[in-house]
KOLLO-800701 format. One record per residue (C-alpha): residue number from 1; x, y, z. Coordinates in nm, 2 decimals. Example, Ala and Ser with C-alpha at 12.3 -4.5 7.8 and 13.67 -1.06 7.14 Angstrom:
KOLLO-800701
SITE  seq       u       v       w
SITE    1    1.23   -0.45    0.78
SITE    2    1.37   -0.11    0.71
***
This chain:
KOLLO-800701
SITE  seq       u       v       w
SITE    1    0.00    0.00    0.00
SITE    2    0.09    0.34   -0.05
SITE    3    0.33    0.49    0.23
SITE    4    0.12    0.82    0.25
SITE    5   -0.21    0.63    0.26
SITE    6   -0.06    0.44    0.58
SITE    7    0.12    0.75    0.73
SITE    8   -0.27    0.95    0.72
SITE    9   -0.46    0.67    0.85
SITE   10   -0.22    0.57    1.14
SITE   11   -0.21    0.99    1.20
SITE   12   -0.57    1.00    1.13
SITE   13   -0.66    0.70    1.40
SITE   14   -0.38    0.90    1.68
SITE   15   -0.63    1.21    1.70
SITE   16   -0.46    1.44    1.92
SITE   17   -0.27    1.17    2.08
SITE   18    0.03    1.13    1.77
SITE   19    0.19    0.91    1.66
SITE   20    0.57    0.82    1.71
SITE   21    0.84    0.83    1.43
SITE   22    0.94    0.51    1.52
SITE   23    0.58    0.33    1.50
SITE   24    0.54    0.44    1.20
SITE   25    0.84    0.38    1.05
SITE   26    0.80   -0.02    1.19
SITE   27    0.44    0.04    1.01
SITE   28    0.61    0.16    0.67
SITE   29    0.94   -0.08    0.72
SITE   30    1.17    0.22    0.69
SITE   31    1.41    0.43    0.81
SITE   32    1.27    0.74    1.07
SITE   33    1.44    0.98    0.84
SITE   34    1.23    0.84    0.54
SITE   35    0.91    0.88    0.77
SITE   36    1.04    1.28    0.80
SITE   37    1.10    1.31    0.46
SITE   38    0.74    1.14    0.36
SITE   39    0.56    1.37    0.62
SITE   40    0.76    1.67    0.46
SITE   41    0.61    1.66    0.14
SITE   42    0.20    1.60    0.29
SITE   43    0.32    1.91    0.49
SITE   44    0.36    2.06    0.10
SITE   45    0.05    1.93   -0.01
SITE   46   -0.12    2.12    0.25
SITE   47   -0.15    1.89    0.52
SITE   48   -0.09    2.01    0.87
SITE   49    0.17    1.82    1.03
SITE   50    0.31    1.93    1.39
SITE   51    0.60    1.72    1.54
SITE   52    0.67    1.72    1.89
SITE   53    0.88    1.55    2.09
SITE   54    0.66    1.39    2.32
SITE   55    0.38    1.23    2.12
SITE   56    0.51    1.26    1.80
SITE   57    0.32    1.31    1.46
SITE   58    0.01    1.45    1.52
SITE   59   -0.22    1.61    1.20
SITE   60   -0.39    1.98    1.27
SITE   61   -0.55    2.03    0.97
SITE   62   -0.62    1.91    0.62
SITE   63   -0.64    2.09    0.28
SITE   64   -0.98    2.10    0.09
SITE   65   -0.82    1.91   -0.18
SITE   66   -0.92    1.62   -0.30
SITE   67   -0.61    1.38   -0.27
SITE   68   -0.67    1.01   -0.35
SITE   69   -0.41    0.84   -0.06
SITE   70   -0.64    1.03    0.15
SITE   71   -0.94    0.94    0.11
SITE   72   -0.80    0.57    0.09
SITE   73   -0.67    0.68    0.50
SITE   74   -0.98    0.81    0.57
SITE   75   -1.23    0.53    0.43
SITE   76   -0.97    0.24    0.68
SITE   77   -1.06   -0.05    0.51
SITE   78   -1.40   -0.12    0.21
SITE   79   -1.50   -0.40    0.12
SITE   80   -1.53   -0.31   -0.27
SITE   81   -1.60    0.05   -0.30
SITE   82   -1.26    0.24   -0.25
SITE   83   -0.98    0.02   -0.24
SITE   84   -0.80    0.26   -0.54
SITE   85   -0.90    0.61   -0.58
SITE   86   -0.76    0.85   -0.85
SITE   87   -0.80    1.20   -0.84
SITE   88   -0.73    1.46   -1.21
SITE   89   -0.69    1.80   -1.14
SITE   90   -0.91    1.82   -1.49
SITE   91   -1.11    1.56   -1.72
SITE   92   -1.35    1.58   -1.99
SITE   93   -1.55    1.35   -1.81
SITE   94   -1.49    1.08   -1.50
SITE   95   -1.74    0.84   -1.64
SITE   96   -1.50    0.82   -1.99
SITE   97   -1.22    0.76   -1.82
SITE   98   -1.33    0.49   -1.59
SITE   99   -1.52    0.35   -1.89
SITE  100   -1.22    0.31   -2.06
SITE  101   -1.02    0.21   -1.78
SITE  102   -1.24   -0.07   -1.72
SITE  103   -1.14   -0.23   -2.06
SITE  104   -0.82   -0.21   -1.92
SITE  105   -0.91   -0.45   -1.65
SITE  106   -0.93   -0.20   -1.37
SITE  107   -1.07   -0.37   -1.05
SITE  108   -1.39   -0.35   -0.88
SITE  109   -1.46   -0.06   -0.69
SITE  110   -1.19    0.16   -0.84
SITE  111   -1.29    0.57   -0.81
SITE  112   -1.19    0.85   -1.05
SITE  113   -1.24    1.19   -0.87
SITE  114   -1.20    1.53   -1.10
SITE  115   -1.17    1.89   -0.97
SITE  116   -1.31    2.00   -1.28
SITE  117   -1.50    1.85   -1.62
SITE  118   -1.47    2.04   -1.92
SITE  119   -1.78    1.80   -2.05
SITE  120   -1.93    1.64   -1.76
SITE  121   -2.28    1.50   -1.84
SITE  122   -2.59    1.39   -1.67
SITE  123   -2.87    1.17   -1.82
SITE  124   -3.06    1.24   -2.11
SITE  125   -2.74    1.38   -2.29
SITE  126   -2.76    1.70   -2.07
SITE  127   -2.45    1.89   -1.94
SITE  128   -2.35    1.92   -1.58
SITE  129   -2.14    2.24   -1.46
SITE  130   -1.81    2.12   -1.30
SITE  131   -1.68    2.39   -1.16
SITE  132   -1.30    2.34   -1.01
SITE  133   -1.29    2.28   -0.62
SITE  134   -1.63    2.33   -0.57
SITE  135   -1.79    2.00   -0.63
SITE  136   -1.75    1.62   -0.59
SITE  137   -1.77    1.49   -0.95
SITE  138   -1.62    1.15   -0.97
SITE  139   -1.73    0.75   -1.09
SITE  140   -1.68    0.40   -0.98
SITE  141   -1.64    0.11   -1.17
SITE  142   -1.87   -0.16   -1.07
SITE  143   -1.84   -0.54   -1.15
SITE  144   -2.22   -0.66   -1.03
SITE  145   -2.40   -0.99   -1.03
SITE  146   -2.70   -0.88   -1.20
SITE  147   -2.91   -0.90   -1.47
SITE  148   -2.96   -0.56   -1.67
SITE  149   -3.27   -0.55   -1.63
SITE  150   -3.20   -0.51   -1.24
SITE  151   -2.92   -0.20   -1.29
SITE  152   -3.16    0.03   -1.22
SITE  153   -3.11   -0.10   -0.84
SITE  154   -2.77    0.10   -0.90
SITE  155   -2.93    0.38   -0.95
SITE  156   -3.15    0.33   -0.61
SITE  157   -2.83    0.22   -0.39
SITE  158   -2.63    0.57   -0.49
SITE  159   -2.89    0.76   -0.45
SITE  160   -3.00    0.64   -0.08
SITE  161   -2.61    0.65    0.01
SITE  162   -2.57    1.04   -0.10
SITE  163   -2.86    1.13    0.09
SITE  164   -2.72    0.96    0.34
SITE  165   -2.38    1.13    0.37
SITE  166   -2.53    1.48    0.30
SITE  167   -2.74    1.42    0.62
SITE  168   -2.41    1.35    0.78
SITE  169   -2.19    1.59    0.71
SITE  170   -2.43    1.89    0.67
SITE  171   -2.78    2.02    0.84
SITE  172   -2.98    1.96    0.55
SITE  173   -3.22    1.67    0.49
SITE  174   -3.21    1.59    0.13
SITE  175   -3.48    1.42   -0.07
SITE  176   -3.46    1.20   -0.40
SITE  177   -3.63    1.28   -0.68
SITE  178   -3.67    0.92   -0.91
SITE  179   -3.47    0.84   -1.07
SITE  180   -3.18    1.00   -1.00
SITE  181   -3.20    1.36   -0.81
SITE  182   -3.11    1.49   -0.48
SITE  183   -3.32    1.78   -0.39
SITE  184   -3.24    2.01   -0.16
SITE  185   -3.56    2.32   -0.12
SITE  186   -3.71    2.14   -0.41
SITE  187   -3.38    2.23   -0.60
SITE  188   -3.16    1.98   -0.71
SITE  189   -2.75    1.97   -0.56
SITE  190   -2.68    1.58   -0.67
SITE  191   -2.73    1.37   -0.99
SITE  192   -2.66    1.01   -1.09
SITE  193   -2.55    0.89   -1.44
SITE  194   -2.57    0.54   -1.48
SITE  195   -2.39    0.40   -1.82
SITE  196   -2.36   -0.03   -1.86
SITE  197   -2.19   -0.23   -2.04
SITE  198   -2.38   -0.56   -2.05
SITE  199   -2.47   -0.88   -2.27
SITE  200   -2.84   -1.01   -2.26
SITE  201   -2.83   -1.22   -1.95
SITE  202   -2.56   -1.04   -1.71
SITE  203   -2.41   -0.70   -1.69
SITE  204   -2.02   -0.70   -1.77
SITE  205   -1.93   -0.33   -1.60
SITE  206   -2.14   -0.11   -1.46
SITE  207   -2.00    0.29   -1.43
SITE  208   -2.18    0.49   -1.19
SITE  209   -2.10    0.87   -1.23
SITE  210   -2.23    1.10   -0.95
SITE  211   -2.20    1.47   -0.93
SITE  212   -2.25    1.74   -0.62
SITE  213   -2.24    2.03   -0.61
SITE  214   -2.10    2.17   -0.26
SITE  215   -1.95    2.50   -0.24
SITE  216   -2.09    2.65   -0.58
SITE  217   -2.19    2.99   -0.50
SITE  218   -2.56    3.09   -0.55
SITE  219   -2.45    3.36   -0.85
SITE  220   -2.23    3.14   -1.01
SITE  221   -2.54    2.87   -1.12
SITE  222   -2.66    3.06   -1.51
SITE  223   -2.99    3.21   -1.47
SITE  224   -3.18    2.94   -1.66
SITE  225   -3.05    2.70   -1.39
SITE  226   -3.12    2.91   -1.05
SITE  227   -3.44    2.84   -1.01
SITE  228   -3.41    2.45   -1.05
SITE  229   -3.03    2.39   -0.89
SITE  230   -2.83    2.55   -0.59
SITE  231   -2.56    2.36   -0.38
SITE  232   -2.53    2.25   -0.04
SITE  233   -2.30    2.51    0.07
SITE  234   -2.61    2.77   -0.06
SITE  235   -2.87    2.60    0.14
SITE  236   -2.63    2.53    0.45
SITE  237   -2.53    2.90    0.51
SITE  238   -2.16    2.80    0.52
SITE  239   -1.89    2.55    0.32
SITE  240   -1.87    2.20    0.34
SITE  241   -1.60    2.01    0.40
SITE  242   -1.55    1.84    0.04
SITE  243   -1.27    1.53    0.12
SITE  244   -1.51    1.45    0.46
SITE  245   -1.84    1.46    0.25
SITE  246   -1.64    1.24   -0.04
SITE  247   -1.56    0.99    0.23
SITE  248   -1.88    0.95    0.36
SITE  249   -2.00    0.92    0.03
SITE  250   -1.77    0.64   -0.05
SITE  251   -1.85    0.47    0.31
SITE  252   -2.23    0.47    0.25
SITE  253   -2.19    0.33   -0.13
SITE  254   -1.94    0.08   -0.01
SITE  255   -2.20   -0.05    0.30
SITE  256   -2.50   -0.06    0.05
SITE  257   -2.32   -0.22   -0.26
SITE  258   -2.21   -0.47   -0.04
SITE  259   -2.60   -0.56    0.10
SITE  260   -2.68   -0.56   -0.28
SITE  261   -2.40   -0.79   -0.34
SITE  262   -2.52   -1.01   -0.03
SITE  263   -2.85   -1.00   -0.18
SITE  264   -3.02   -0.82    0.04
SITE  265   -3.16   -0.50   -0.17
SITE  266   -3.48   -0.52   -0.02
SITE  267   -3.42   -0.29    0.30
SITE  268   -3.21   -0.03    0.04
SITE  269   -3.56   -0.01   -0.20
SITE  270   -3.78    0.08    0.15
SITE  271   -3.55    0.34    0.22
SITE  272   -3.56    0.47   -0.09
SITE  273   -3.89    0.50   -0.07
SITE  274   -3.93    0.68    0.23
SITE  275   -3.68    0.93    0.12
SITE  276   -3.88    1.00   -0.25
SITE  277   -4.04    1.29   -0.32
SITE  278   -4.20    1.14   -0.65
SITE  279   -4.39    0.87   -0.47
SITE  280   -4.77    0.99   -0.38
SITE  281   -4.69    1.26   -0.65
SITE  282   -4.89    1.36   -0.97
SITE  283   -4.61    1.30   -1.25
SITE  284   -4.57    1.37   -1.56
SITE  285   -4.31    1.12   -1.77
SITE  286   -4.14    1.18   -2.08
SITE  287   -4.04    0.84   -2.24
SITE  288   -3.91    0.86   -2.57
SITE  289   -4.13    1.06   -2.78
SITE  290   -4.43    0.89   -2.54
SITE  291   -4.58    1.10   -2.23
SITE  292   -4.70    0.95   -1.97
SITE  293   -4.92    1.13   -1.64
SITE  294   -5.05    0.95   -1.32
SITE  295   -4.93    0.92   -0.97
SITE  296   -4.65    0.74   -0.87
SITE  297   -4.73    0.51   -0.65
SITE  298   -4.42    0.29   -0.56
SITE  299   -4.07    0.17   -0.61
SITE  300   -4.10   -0.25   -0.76
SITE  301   -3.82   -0.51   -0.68
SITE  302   -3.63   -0.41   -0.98
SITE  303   -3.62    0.01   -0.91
SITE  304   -3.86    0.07   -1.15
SITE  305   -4.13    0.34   -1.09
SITE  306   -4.50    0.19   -1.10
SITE  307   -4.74    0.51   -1.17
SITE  308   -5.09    0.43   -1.17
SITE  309   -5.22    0.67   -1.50
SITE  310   -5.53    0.82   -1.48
SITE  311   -5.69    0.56   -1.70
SITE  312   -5.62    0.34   -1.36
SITE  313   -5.34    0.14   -1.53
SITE  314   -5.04    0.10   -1.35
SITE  315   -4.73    0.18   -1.61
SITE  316   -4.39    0.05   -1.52
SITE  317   -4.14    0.31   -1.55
SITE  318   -3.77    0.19   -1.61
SITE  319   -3.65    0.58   -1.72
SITE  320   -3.75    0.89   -1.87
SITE  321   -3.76    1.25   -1.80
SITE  322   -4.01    1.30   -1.47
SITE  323   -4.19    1.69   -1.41
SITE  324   -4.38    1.67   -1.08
SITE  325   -4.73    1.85   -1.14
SITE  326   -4.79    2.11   -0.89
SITE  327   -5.09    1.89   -0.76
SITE  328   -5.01    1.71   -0.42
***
């Protein structure tokens, strides 16, 4: 493993306590003079290193950065989601490069982190601003045991584990819009872009792109997007700490991908649910050149949205483009 990835956790898991030169120099099986010289260049990355005689290495403070031995220290040891994270200072887009990387045979649970996206993308072909240092736009390659037609449960998992972190990290209570919003004040601050690569009966890769926006000033959104987007720092009153929130991000996908894997989904779909705004909603869905309106009435074992149409069939909903009517 990465010395700097073992020198933050072990300083990380110290607190205020330290750590000696001499543990973790046993830790990296080096000299004490190489752990100085390791520490000395975190200290130039921005890290916050004091040394003192009596308790050793103990870390102050932490750049808003987003460094990928980091976030490896931070996340201690996941099961799939995390166990190699990459972090551009600029992409055209995470999703491509994990895409490709995954023909390369990169392992499960890899993540690709970008500061900025010159052409970041959400679903339906949209684009997705990307400003640099104020968001978490990154993607993960996932290797599941699923039929296709079950990917949607992807979709379900991510979005259950960002709410999840945002209520963590921040004050706000986010809500998901299906299929793949995060609302905050009715506004969204968090999208999911699911792209597969599958054959008829199994999917081969799965990339799961997600995009927040955190510390994106109010102004900065273009007009035709402030009434429908802000980000969390906007609705907080006050920035967010971006490596914490990416961590618990990462944690949360990690526990739920895991239950899916264990196949135990079930629990993951009824949170979901309580957490949807859509459900109990009048809808309108744009499928294709096809529009459908009803209420959306649950969440099947799949992910798909059932919506009950005001005919009084009940139309299951694998994607499309959803408008809540003003109508509770």
């Amino acid at each position: 493993m990465n010395p700097d990835v073992l020198i933050l956790r072990a300083l990380r898991l110290a607190g205020h306590s330290g750590a000696s030169g001499a543990g973790l120099a046993k830790l990296l099986g080096v000299s004490r003079a190489a752990v100085w010289n390791r520490v000395e260049d975190l200290r130039r990355h921005g890290y916050e290193i004091e040394a003192s005689p009596h308790h050793g290495y103990i870390l102050r403070n932490s750049p808003d950065a987003l460094h990928g031995d980091d976030l490896m220290a931070r996340l201690q040891e996941p099961r799939f989601i995390g166990r190699d994270i990459r972090v551009f200072s600029q992409t055209s887009s995470t999703n491509d490069i994990v895409e490709k990387l995954a023909r390369d045979g990169l392992p499960e649970g890899s993540v690709v982190f970008a500061e900025s996206q010159s052409e970041g993308r959400g679903r339906l072909g949209r684009t997705w601003l990307s400003p640099a240092g104020m968001g978490l736009w990154f993607s993960i390659l996932l290797r599941p045991p699923l039929h296709p037609s079950f990917a949607t449960q992807l979709t379900i998992l991510a979005a259950v584990a960002v709410a999840r972190a945002i209520e963590r990290q921040t004050p706000l209570r986010p809500e998901i819009k299906w299929p793949n919003d995060i609302l905050v004040g009715h506004r969204k601050v968090a999208g999911i872009l699911l792209e597969l690569a599958s054959e008829l009966d199994r999917v081969r890769h799965a990339v799961l792109g997600i995009g927040i926006d955190v510390n994106i000033p109010a102004e900065s959104f273009p007009p035709h997007l402030q009434h429908v987007a802000t980000s969390l720092a906007a609705e907080a009153g006050c920035p967010i700490d971006r490596p914490a929130l990416a961590t618990a991000v990462l944690a949360e996908l990690d526990r739920l991908y895991s239950r899916l894997r264990d196949g135990d989904f079930h629990e993951v779909g009824d949170e979901w649910m309580r957490r949807c705004s859509t459900l109990g909603r009048h809808v309108s869905i744009s499928v294709g050149s096809r529009s459908i309106t009803g209420r959306a009435e649950a969440l099947d074992e799949d992910g798909a949205l059932l919506v009950r149409t005001e005919h009084g069939a009940l139309e299951r909903i694998v994607g499309g483009d959803v408008h809540l009517d003003r109508r509770p």
